[in-house]
C-alpha positions in Angstrom: 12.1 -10.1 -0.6 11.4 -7.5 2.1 11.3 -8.3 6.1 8.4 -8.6 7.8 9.4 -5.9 9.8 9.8 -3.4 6.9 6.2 -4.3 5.4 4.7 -4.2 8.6 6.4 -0.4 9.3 5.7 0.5 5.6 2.0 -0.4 6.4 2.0 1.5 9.5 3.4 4.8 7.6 0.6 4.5 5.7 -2.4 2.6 7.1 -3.3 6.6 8.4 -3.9 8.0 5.6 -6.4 5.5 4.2 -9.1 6.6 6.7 -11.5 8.2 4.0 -12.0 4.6 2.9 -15.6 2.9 3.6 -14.9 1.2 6.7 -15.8 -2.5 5.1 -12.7 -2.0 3.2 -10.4 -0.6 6.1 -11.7 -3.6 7.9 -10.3 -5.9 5.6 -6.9 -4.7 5.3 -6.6 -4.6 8.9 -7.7 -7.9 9.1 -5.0 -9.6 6.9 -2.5 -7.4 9.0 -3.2 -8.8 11.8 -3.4 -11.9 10.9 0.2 -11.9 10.1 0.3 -11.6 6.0 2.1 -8.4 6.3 2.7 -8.7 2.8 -0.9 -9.1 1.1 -1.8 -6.2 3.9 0.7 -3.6 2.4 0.1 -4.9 -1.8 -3.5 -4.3 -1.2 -2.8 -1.1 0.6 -0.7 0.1 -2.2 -3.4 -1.2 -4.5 -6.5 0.5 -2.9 -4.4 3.9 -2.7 -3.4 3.7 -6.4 -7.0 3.0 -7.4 -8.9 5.2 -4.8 -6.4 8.2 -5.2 -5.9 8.9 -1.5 -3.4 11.6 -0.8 -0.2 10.1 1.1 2.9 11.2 0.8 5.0 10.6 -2.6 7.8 9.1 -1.1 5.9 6.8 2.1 3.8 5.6 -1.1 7.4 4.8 -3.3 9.2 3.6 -0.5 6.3 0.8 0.1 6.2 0.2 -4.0 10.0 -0.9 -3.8 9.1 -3.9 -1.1 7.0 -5.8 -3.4 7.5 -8.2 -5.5 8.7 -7.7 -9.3 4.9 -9.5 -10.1 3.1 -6.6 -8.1 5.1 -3.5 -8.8 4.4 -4.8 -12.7 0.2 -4.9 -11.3 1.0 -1.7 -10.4 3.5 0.1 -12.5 1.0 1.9 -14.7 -1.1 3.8 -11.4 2.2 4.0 -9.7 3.4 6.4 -13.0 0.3 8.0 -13.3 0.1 9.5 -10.0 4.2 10.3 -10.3 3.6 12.3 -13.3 0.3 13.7 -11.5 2.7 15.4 -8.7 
């Protein structure tokens, strides 16, 4: 399982990026960050990018893929190839 410290800097590279979101949704995802779930902050990051589309960079968005957990990059797997094969 990843470091706090490497979800929390994976969150960071690309908390930025999610600004176009309605704010109510920004909100939240700041709110379990800094509450100390690092974790659920960057899944649901990685989630809301996936199923919003926002543009981050390809390898910001892999590099945070590869810190979750086998259940979540499975959630995932199918956006996470769609917008790989989109590039």
């Amino acid at each position: 399982m990843a470091s706090d410290r490497q979800l929390s800097a994976a969150y960071r590279r690309l908390r930025p990026y999610c600004d176009s979101l309605p704010e109510d949704q920004i909100q939240s995802l700041d709110d379990g960050f800094d509450a100390g779930e690092p974790y659920y902050a960057l899944s649901w990051l990685v989630a809301d990018i996936l199923e919003n589309g926002v543009n981050v960079p390809k390898d910001a968005l892999l590099d945070a893929y590869a810190l979750l957990d086998d259940e979540d990059k499975e959630e995932y797997s199918s956006l996470i190839e769609k917008r790989i094969n989109a590039s």
